[in-house]
N, C-alpha and C positions, 0 to 999 in steps of 0.2 A: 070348926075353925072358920074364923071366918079369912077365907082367898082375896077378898075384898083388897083389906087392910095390907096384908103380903105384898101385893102386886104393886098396891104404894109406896110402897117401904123399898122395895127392891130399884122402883123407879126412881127415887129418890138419890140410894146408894149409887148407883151406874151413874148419877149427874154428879154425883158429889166425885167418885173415880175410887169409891171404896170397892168397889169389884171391878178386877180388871179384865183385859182382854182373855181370850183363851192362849197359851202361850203355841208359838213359830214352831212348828213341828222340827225334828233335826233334820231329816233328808233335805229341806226346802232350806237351810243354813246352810248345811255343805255344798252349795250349789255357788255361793258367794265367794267370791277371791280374795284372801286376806291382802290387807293394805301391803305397799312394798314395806319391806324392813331393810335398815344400811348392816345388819349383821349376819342375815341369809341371804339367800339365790331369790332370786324370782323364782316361783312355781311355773308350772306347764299355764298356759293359758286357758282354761276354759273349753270343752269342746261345742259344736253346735252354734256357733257365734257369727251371725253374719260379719264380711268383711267389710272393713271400712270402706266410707264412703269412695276415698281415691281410688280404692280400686277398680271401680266397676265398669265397664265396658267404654261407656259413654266418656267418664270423665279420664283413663286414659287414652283416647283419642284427642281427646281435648288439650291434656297436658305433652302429648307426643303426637302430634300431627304426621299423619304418615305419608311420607314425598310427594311432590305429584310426578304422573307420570313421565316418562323423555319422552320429548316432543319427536316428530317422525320430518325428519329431513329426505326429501327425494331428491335424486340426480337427474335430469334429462339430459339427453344429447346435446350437443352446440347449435345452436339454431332453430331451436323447437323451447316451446312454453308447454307446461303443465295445462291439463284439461280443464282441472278444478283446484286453482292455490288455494292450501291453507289459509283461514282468516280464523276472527275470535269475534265474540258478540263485542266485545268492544271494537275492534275495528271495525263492526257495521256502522257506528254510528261517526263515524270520519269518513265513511265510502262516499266520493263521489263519483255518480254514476257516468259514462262518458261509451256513449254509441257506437264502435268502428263496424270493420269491414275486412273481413278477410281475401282480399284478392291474390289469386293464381294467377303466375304467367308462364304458360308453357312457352319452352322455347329451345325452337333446334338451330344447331351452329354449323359450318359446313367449310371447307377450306376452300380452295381457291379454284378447284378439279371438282367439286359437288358432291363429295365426300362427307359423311357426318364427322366429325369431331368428339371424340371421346375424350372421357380423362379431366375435363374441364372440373374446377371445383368453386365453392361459393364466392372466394375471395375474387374470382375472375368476374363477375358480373358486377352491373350496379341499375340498379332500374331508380328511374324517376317519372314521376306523376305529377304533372300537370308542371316539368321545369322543374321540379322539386324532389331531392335524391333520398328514398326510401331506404327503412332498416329491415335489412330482410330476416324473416324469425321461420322460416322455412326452405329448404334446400335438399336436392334429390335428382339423383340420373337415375330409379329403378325405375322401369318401364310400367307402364299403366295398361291393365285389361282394357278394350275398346265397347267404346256403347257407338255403332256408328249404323246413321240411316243412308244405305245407299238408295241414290235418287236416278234411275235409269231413263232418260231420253228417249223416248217411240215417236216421237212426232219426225226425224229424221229421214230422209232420203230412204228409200228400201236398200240398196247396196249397203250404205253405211249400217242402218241397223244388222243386216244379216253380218256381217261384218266382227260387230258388236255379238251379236250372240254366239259366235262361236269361239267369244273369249271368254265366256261367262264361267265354265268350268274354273278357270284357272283362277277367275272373279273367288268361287267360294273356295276357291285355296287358298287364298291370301290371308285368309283368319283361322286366329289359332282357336281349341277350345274354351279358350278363357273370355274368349268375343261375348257380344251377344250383335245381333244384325235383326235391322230391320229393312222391308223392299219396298220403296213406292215408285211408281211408274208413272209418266206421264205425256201427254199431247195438249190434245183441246181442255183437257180434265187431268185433276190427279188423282190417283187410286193407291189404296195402301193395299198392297199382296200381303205382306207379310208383318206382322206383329215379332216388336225384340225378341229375340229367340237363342238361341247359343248357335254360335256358326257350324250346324250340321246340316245332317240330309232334306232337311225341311227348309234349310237356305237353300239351297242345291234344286229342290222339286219347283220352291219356287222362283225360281229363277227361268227356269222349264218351261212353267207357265207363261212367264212374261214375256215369253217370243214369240214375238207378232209381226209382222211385217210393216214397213214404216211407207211413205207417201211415196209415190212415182217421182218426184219433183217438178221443177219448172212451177209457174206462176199459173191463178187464175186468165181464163181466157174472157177479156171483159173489151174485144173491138174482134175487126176480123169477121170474114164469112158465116163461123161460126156464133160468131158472138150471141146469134137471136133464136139460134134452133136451127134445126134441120128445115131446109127450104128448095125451091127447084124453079132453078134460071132467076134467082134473087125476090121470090116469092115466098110466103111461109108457108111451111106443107097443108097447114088447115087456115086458108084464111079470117077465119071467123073466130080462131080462138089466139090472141093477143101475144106476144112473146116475149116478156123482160126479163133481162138478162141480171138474172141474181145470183150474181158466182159465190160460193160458200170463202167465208174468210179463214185461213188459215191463224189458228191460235198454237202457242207453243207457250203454255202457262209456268216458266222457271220457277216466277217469283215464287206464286201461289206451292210451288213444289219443295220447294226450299224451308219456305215457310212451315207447312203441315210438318214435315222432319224438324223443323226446333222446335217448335209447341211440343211434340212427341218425347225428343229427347232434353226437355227442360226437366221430367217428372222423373227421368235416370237416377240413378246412384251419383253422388258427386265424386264417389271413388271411381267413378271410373274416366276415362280420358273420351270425351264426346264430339262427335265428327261428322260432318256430312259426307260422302262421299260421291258426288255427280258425275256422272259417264252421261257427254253430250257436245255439242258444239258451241253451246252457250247463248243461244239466240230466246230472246225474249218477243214472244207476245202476244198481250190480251190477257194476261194476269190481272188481278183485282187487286192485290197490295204491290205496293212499292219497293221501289229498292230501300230507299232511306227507312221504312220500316221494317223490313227482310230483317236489314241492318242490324237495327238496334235488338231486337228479340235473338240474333245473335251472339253481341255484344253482352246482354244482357246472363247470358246463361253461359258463359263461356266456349261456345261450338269454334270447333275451325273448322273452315269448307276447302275440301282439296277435286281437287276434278281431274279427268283425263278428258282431254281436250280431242274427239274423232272429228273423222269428215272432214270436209273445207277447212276448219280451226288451227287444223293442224300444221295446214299450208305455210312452208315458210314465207313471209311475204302475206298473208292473208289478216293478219291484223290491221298493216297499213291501210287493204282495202273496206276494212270494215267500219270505219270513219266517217266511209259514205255509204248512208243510208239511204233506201230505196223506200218510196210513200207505201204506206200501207206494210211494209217487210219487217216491223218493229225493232227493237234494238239488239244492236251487234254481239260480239259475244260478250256478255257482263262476267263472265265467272274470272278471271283476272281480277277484279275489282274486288268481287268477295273474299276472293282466298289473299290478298293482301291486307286486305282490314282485318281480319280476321287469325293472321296466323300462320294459313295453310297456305298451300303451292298448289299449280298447275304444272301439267305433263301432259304437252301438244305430244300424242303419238300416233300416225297415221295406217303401220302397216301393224298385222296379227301381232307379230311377236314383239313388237316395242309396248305394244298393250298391255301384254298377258304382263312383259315385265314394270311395266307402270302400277300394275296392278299390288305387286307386291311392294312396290320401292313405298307406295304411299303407306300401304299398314305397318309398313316395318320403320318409317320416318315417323310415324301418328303415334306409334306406341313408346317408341326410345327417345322421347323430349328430356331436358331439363327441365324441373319444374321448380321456379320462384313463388314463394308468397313473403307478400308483407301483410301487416294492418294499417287501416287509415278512417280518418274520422267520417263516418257516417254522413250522407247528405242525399236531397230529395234524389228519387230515383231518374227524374228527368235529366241529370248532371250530367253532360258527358267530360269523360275523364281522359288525360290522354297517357300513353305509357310510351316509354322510352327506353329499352334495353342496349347498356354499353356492356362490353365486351373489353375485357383489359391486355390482350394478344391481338398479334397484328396480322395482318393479311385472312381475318375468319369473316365469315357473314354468318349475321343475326338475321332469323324468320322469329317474329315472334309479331301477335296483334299490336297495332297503334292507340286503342283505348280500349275503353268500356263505358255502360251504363252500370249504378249499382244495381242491388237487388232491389224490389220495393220492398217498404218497414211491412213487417211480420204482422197478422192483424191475430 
């Protein structure tokens, strides 16, 4: 036979559709769903059958968006701002950015007998800066832990210092343990004893240490018999070896002493309530900074300097005399000056026990202030700024500092 001719023929027949397919096996038919009919049911549907497209994940989120979240509303107190307000990336791009300045004004109130004043609340105050009446967004009578550097006086009289050190016990009683104290001591020089520390036995020990005996008094001897050496019938005991009268100058470096304690206690906590504390009579001299400098790095870090006024200072009648200045005896007692700019008070006390209790009245007055803050626009740190603390009750006195410097901008 010839296969040849077949194979044509066959190909032929399949174009023409004389042979047709192989027929749809049944199983692969009953897999199809008959058309609806209007005189039966619909059938079940089909098993195995992906779901239509609406259903699937994506697209209902799409058609049913699901809420967004409740936004988170915070309460603060009356007088207080949130840390970090809510914003949205859109409101970044409306932020205008604007610099202030959070200023604190400690301030204690006192009746008419030198009594503090309790009780007082926000509505009773009003502070203005620079003539100009601030919104205050902070308000508080809890009492603040103390960062305070006591600055001790050695250059004194020896009576007066002994004097002094036998009140020093009652010195590290005055703070509680929530303190932290630091000791620096001073004369011709200033020396730091003691590193901030919590007001325990290590205030105490060093306190210990820093009792020394202070100067005989009276003035160099620069005329007088004496004045050239020892000599005999107005002759100098070795004539051949020359005698000039070089009396050692007395230095009593305040400034310098004042100063080391704010550098120190600039690097403090700002939680805490920051203070000089100086036991001295106030006298300056041969320091290397200034007052007007002293000043401002005060100003500048918020310190109040409070003192207890020993010795002579204490004298009633002894300020008048300190007006007049003796050449070479440098300046009178400044600590008045300080502790007015600044905030703080002074307490002339002359005998033990007016000490021991000066001692206390200042850490218990340093720690129980009122405390104001406002905000204010930002400006070079050289500004000085002045404050003005009213009082809306009558017959009270306001201690509170007369200005500041700001901070310098953050680098």
């Amino acid at each position: 036979m010839d296969f040849t001719l077949i194979n044509r023929f066959l190909g032929i027949a399949a174009l023409m559709g004389v042979i047709s397919s192989p027929a749809i096996p049944q199983q692969t038919q009953q897999n199809v769903p008959d058309a609806p009919s209007a005189t039966r049911p619909a059938g079940q549907l089909p098993k195995n059958v992906p779901p239509p497209a609406a259903t699937t994940p994506d697209a209902t989120q799409q058609a049913n968006p699901a809420p967004p979240p409740p936004s988170t509303i915070k309460t603060v107190p009356a007088g207080s701002v949130p840390d970090k307000p809510a914003t949205t990336g859109r409101d970044d791009l409306y932020k205008i950015i604007v610099r202030v300045n959070q200023v604190t004004v400690p301030v204690t109130v006192k009746d008419t007998n030198g009594r503090l004043v309790e009780g007082l609340l926000k509505n009773d105050f009003s502070v203005y800066e620079d003539g100009k009446e601030q919104t205050l967004n902070f308000f508080t009578s809890d009492p603040f832990p103390l960062s305070a550097a006591v600055v001790l006086d050695l250059g004194m009289s020896d009576d007066v210092v002994r004097k002094v050190n036998e009140t020093l016990p009652a010195l590290a009683g005055a703070f509680s343990p929530y303190d932290e104290v630091g000791l620096y001591v001073y004369g011709n020089t200033v020396s730091k004893s003691l590193d901030f520390s919590p007001a325990n036995d290590r205030f105490s020990s060093a306190l210990s240490r820093a009792k020394k005996p202070g100067r005989t008094g009276g003035v160099p001897v620069v005329s007088g018999p004496m004045a050239g050496g020892p000599n005999i019938n107005g002759v100098p005991f070795d004539p051949s070896v020359p005698h000039v009268s070089t009396p050692r100058r007395e230095s009593r470096v305040l400034n310098d002493a004042i100063l080391a304690a704010a550098i120190d206690l600039a690097r403090r906590e700002r939680t805490r309530r920051k203070i000089i504390f100086v036991i001295s009579d106030g006298r300056e001299i041969g320091s290397k900074a200034g007052y007007s400098d002293v000043l401002k790095a005060l100003l500048t870090n918020n310190i109040n300097v409070y003192a207890v006024n020993v010795g002579a200072s204490a004298i009633p009648g002894y300020r008048k005399l300190e007006s007049v200045n003796i050449p070479f005896s440098g300046a009178g007692n400044i600590l008045p000056k300080y502790a007015s700019s600044t905030g703080g008070q002074v307490f002339p006390e002359f005998d033990r026990d007016a000490i021991e209790r000066a001692y206390a009245q200042v850490t218990g007055e340093a720690r129980n202030q009122y405390t104001l803050g406002y905000s204010t626009r930002a400006t070079p740190s050289t500004d000085y700024r002045s404050i003005e603390v009213r009082i809306h009750r009558g017959g009270l006195k306001v201690i509170a500092r007369d200005g500041y410097f700001p901070l310098p901008k953050a680098r």
